[in-house]
Backbone as a printed PyTorch tensor [residue, N CA C, xyz], in Angstrom:
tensor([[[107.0530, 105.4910, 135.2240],
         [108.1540, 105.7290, 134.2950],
         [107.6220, 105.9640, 132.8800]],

        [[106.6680, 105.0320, 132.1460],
         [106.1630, 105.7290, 130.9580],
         [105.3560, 106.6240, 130.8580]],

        [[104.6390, 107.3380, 131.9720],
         [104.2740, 108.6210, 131.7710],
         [105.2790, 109.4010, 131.9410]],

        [[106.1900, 109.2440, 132.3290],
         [107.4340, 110.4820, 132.3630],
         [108.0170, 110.6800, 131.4880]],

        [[108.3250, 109.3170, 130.4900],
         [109.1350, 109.2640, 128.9360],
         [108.0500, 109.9950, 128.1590]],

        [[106.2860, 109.4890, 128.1110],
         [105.2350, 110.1860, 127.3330],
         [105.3890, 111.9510, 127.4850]],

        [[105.6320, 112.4150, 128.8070],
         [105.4670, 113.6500, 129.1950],
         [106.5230, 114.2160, 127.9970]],

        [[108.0900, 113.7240, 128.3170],
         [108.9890, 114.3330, 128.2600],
         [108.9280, 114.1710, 126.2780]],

        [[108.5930, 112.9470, 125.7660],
         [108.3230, 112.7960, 124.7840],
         [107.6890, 114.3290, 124.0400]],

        [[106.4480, 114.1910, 124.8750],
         [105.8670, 115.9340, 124.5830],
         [106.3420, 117.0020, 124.6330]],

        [[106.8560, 116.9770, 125.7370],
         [107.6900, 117.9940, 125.7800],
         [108.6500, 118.9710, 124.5060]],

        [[109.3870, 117.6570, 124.2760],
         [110.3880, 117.9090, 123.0900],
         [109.4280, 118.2080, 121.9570]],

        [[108.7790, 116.9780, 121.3020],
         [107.6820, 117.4450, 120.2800],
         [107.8780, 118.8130, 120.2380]],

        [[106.8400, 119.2460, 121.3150],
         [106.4480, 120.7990, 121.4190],
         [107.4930, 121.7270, 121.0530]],

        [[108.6960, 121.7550, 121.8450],
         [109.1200, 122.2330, 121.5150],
         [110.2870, 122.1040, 120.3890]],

        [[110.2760, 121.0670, 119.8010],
         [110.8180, 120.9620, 118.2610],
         [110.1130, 121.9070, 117.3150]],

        [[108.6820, 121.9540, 117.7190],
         [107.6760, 122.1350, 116.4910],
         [107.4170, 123.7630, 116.6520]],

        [[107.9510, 124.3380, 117.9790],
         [107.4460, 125.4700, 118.3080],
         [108.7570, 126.3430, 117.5490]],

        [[109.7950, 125.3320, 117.4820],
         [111.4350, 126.2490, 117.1960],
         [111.9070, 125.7610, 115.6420]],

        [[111.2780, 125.3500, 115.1030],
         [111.6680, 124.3420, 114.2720],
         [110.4260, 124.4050, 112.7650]],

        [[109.2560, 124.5430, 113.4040],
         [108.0570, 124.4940, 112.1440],
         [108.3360, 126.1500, 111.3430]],

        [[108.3560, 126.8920, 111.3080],
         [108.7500, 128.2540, 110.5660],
         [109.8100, 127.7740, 109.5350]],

        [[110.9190, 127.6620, 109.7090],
         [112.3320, 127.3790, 109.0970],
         [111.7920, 125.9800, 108.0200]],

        [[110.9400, 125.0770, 108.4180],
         [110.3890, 123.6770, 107.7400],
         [109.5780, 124.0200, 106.8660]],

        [[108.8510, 124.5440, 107.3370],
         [107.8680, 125.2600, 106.4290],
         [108.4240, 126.1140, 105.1410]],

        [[109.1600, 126.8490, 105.2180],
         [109.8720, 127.9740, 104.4870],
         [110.7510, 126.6960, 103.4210]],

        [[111.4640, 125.9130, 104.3040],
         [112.4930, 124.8760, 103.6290],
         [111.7260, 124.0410, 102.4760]],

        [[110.4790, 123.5940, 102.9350],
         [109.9650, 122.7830, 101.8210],
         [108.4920, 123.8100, 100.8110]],

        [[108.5890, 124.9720, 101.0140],
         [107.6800, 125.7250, 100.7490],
         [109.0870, 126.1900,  99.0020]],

        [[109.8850, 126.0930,  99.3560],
         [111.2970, 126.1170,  98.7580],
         [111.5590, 125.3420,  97.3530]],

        [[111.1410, 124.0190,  97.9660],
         [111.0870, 122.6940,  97.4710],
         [110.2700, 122.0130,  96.7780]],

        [[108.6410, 122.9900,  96.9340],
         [107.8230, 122.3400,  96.3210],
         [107.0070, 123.4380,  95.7980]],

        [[107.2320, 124.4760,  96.1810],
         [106.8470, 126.0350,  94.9570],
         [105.3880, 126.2070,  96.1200]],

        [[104.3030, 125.2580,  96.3060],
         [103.1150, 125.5510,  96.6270],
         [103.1710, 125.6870,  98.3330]],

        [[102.4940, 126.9480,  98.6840],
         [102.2560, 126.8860, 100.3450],
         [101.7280, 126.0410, 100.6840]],

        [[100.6840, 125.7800, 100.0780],
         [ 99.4240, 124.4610, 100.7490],
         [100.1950, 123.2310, 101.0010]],

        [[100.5580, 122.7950, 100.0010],
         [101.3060, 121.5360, 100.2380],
         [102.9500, 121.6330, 100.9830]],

        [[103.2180, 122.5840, 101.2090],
         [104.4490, 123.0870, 102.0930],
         [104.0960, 122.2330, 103.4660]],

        [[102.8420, 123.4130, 103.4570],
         [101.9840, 123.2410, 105.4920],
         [101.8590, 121.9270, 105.5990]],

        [[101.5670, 120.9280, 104.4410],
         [101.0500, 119.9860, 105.0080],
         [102.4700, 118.9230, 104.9130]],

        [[103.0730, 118.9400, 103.7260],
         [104.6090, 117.7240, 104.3220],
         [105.0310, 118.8500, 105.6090]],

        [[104.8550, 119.4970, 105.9500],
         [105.5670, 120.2590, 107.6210],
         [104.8150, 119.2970, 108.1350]],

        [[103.6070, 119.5550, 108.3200],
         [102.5970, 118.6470, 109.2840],
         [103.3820, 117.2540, 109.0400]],

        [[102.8860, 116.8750, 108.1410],
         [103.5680, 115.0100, 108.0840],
         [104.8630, 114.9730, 108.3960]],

        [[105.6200, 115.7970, 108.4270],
         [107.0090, 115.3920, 109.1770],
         [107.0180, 115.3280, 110.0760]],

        [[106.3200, 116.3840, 110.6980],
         [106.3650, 116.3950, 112.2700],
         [105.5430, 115.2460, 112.9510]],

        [[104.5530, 114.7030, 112.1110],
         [103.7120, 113.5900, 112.7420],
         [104.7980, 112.5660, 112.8320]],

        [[105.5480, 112.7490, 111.6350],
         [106.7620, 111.1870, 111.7390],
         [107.3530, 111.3100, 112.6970]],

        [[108.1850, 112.3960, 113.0800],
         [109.4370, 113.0610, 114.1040],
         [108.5560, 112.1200, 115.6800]],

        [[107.1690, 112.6100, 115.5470],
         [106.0970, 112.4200, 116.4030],
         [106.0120, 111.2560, 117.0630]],

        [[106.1420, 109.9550, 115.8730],
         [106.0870, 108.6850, 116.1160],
         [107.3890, 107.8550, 116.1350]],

        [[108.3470, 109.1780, 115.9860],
         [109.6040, 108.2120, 116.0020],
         [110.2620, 107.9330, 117.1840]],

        [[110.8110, 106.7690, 117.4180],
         [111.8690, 105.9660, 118.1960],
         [112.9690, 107.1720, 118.5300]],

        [[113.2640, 107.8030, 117.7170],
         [114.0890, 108.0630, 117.7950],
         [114.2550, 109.8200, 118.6120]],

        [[113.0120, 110.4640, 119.0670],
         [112.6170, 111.4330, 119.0080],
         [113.1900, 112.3270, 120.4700]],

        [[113.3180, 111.5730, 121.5140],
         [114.2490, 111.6140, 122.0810],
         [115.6340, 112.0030, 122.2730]],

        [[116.4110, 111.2170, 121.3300],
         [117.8710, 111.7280, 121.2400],
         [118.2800, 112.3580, 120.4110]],

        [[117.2080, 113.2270, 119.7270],
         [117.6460, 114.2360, 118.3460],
         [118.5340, 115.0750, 118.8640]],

        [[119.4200, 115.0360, 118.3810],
         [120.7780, 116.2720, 118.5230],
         [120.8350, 117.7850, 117.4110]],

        [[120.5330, 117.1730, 116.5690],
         [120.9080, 118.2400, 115.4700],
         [118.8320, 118.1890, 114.5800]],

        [[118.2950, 118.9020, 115.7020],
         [116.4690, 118.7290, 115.1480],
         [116.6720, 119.4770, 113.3070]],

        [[117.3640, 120.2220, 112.8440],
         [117.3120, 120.6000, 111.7800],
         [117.6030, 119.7810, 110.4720]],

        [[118.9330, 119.0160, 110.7670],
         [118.9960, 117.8270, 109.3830],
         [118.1120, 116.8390, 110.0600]],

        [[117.8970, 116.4140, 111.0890],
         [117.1340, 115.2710, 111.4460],
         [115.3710, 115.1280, 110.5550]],

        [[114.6030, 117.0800, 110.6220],
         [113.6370, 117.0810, 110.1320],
         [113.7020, 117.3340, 108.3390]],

        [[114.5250, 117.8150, 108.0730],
         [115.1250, 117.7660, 106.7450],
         [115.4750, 116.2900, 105.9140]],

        [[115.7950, 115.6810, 106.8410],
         [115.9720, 114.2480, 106.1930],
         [114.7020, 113.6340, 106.2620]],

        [[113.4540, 113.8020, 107.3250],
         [112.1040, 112.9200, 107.4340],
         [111.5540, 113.8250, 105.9270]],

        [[111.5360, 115.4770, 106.2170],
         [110.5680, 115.9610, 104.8230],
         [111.3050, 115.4530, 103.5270]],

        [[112.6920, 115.3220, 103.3390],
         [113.2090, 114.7580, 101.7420],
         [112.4440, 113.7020, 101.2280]],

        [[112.2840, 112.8900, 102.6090],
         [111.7080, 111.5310, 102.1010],
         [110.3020, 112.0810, 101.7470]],

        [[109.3420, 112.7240, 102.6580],
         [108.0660, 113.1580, 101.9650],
         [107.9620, 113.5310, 100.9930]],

        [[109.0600, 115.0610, 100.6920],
         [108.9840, 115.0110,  99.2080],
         [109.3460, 114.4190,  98.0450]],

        [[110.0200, 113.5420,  98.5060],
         [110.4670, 112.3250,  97.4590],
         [108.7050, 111.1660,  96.9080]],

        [[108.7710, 111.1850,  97.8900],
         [107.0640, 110.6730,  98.2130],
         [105.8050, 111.0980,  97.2120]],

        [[106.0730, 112.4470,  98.0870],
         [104.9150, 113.5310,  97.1660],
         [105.6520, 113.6040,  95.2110]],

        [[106.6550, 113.7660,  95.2840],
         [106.7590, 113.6910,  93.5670],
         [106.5150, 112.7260,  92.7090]],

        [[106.3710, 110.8900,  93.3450],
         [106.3080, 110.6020,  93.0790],
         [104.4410, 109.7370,  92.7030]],

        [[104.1350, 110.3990,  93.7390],
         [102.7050, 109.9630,  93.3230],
         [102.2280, 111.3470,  92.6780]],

        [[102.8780, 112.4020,  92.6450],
         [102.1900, 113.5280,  91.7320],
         [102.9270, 112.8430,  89.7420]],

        [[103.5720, 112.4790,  89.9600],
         [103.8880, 111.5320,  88.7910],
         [103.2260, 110.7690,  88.1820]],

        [[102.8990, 109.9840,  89.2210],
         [102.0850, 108.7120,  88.8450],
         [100.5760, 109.3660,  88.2520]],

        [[100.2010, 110.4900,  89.6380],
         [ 98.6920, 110.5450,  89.0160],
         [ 98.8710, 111.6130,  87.8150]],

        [[ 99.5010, 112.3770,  87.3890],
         [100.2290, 112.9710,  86.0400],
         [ 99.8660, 111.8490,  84.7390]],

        [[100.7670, 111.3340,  85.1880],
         [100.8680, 109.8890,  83.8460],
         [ 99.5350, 109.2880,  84.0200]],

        [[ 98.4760, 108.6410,  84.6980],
         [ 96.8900, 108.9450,  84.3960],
         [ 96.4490, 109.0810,  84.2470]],

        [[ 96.4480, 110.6460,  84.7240],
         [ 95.4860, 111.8590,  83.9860],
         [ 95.6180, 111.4950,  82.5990]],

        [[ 96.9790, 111.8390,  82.5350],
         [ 97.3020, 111.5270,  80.7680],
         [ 96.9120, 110.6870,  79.7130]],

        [[ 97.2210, 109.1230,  80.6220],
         [ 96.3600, 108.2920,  79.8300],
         [ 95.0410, 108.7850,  79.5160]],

        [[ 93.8730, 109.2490,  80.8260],
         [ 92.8640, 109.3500,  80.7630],
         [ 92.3280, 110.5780,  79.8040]],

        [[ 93.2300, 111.1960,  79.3430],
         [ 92.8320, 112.6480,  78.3160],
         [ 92.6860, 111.5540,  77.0020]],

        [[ 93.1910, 110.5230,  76.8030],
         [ 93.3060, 110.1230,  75.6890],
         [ 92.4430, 108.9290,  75.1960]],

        [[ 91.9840, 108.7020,  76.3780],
         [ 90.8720, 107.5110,  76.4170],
         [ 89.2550, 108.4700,  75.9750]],

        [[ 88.4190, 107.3640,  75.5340],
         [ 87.3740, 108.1510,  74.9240],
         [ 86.4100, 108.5410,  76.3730]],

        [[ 85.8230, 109.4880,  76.1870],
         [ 84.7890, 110.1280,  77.5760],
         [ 84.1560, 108.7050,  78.1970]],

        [[ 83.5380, 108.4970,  77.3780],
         [ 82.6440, 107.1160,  78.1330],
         [ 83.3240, 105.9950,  78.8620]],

        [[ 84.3900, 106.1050,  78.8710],
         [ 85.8100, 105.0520,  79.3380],
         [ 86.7750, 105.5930,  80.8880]],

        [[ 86.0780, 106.2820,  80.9600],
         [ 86.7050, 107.5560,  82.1390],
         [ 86.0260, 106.8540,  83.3220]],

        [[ 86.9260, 106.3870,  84.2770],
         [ 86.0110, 106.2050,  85.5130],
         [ 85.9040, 107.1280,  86.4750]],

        [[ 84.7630, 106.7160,  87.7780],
         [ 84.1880, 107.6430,  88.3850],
         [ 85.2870, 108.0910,  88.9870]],

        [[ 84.6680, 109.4740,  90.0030],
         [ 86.2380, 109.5780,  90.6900],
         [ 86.4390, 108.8740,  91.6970]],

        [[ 85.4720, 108.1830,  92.2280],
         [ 86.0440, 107.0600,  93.3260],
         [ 86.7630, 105.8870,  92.3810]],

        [[ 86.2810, 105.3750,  91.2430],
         [ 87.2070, 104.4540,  90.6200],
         [ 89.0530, 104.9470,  90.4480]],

        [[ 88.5520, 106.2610,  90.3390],
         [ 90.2060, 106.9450,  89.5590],
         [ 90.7290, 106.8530,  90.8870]],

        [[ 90.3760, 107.0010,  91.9150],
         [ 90.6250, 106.9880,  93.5260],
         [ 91.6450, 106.1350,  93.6860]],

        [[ 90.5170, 104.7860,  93.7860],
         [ 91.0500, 103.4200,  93.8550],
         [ 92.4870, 103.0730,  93.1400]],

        [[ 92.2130, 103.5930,  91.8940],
         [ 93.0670, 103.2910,  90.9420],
         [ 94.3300, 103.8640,  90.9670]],

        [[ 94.5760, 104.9630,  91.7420],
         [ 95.9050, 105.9670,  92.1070],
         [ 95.9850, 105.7000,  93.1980]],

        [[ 95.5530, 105.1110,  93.9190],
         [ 95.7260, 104.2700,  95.3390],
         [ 96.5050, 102.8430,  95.4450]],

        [[ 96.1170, 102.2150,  94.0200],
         [ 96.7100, 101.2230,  93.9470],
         [ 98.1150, 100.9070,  92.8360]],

        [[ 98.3430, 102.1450,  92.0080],
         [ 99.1360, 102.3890,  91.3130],
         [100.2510, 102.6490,  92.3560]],

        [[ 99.9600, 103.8870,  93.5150],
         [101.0380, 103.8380,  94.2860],
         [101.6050, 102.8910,  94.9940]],

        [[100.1200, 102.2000,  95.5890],
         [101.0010, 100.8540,  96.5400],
         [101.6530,  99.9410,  95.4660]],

        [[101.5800,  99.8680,  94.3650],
         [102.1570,  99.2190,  93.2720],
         [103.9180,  99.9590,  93.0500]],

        [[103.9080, 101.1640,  93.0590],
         [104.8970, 102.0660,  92.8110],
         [106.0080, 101.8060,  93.9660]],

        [[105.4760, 101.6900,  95.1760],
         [106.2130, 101.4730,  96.2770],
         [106.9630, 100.4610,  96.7750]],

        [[105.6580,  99.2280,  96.3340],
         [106.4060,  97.9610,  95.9310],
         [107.6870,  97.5230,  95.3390]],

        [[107.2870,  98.5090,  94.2850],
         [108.6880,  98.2490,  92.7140],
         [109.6020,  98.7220,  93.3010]],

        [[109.9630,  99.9040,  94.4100],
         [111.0230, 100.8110,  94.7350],
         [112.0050,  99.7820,  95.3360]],

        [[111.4260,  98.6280,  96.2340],
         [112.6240,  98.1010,  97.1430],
         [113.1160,  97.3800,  95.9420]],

        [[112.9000,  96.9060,  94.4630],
         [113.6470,  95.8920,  94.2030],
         [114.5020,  96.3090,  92.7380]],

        [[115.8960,  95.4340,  92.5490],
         [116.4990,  96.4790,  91.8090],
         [116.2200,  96.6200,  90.1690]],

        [[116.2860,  97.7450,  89.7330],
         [116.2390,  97.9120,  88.3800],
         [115.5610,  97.1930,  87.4060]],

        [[116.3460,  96.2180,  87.0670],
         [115.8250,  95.1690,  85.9410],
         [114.4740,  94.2230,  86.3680]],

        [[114.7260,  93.9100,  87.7710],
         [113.7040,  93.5660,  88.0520],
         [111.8530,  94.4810,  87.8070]],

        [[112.4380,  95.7280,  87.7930],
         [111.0780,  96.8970,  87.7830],
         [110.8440,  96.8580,  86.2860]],

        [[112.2680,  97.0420,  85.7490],
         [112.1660,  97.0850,  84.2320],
         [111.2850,  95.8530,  83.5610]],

        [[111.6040,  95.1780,  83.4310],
         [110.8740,  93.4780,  83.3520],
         [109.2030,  93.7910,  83.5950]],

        [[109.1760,  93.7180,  85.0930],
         [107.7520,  93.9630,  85.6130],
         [106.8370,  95.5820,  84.5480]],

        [[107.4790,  95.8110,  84.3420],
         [106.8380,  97.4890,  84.0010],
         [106.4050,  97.2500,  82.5480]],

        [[107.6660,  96.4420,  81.8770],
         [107.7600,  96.0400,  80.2220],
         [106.3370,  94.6700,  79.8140]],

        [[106.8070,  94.2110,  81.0780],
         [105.7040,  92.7870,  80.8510],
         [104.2410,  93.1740,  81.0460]],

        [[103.8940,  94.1800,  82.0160],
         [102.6140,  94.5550,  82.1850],
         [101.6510,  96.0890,  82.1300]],

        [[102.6510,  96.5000,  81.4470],
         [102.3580,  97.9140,  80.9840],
         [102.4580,  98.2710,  79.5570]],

        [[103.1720,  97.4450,  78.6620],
         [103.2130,  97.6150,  77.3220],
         [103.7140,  96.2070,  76.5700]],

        [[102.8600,  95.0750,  77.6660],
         [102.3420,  93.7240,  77.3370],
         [103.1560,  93.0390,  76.5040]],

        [[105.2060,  93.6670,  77.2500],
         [105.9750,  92.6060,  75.7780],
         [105.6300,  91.2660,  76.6720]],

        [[106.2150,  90.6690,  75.5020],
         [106.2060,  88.5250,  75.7220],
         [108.2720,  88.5890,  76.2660]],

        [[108.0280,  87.8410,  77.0540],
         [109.2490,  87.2960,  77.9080],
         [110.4480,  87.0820,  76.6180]],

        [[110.0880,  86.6450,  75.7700],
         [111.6910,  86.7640,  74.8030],
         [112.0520,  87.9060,  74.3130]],

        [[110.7390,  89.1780,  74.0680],
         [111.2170,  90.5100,  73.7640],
         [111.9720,  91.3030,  75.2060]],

        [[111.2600,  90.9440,  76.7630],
         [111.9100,  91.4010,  77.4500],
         [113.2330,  90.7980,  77.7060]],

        [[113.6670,  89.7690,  77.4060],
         [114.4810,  89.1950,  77.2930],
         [116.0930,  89.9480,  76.7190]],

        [[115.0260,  90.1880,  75.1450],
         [116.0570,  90.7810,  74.6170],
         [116.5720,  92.4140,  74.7920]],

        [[115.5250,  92.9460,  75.2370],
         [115.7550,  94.3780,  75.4370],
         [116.1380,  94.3580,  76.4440]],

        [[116.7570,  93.5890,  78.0310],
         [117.8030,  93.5530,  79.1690],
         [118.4750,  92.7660,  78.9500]],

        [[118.6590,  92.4670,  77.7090],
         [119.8710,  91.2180,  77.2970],
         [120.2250,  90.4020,  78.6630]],

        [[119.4140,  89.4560,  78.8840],
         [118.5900,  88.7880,  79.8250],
         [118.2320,  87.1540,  79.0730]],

        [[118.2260,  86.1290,  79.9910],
         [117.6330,  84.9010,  79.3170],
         [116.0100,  85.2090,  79.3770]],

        [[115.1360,  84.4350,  79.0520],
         [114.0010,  84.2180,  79.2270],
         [113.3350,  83.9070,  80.2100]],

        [[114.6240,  82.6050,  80.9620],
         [114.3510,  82.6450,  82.4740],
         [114.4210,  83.2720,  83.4940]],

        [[115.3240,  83.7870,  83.5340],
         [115.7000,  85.2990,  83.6870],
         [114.5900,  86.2080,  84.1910]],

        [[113.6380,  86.3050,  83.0680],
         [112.9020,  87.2820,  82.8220],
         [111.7260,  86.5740,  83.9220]],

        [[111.9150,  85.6210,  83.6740],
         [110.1590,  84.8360,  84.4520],
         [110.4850,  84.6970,  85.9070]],

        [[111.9270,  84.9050,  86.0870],
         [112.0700,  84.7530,  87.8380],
         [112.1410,  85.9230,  87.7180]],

        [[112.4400,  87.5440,  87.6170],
         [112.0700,  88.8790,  87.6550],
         [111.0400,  89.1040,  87.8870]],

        [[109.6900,  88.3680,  87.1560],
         [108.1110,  88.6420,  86.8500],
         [107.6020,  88.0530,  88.3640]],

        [[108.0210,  86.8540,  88.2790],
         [107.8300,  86.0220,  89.6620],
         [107.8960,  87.0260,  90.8280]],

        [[109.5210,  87.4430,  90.8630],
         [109.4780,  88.1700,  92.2240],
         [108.8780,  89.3600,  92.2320]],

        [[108.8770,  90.2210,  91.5790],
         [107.8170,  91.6040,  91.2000],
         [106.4660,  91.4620,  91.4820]],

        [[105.9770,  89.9060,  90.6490],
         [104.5390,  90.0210,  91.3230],
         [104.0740,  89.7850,  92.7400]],

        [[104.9150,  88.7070,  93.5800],
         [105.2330,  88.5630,  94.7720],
         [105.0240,  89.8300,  95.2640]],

        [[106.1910,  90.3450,  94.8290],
         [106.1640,  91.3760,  95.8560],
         [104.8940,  92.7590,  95.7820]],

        [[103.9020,  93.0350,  94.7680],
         [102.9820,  93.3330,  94.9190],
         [102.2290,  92.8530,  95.0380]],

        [[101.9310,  91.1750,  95.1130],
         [100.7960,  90.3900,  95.6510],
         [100.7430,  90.9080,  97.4640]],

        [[102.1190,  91.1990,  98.1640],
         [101.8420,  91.2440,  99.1660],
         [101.4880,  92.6000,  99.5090]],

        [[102.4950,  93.9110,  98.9060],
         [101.8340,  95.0100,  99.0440],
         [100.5410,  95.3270,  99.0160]],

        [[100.0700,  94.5120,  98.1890],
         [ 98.3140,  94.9110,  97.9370],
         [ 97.5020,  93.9780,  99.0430]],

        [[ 98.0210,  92.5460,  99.1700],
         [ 97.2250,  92.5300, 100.1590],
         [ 97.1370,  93.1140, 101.7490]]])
């Protein structure tokens, strides 16, 4: 029986990707101006579609793959953001202060898993976290700029760091 679900699993794949990758391609080629990176959220969607639960009972394969690439490109803009705002810093930092590119690697590697972190939790909480450790205010200025208590602010910091203590590990 699970080689028959694996088979049939393939099956569909295949032919999702055989009826379906042209139109995806074109759709997010649309969406994101560049071919290169078109081909490849196509590819990563289809790897998701690939691994999904759900791959089986697709009814409507067109919003189904449209909704996996939104999220990619939601994805992709946002770490082309992140490493944007980097770069940036890094134009402004003196030459000798520039790390290698495996450091800058690391470092946009961990900015995102940092970025991803912040996404599940709401607003003020990111705000807080972002204010407290990115432009080093003290808990009564963040305080006052989310018109917020102080405590407030330190159970925000609390759960923010939590929650990238675990992302990162």
């Amino acid at each position: 029986m699970v080689s028959k679900t694996i088979s049939s699993s393939q099956q569909v794949a295949q032919q999702l990707y055989c009826e379906h990758q042209s139109w995806l391609y074109q759709w997010l080629r649309n969406k994101v101006g560049c071919p290169q990176q078109a081909k490849d959220l196509a590819q990563d969607t289809f790897l998701n579609v690939l691994i999904s639960p759900d791959l089986l009972t697709i009814r409507q394969p067109r919003p189904f793959l449209a909704t996996v690439a939104r999220r990619l490109v939601a994805n992709y803009y946002r770490r082309k953001s992140l490493e944007d705002a980097y770069l940036e810093v890094l134009e402004n930092q003196p030459e000798h202060l520039h790390p290698s590119p495996e450091e800058r690697w690391v470092i946009l590697e961990t900015l995102e898993q940092i970025d991803s972190a912040l996404d599940g939790l709401p607003a003020p909480v990111r705000e807080a976290f972002l204010l407290a450790h990115l432009q080093g205010m003290r808990y009564c200025d963040i305080a006052e700029r989310l018109r917020i208590s102080s405590s407030s602010v330190k159970q925000y910091l609390q759960r923010a760091n939590l929650q990238c203590f675990f992302a990162l590990s």
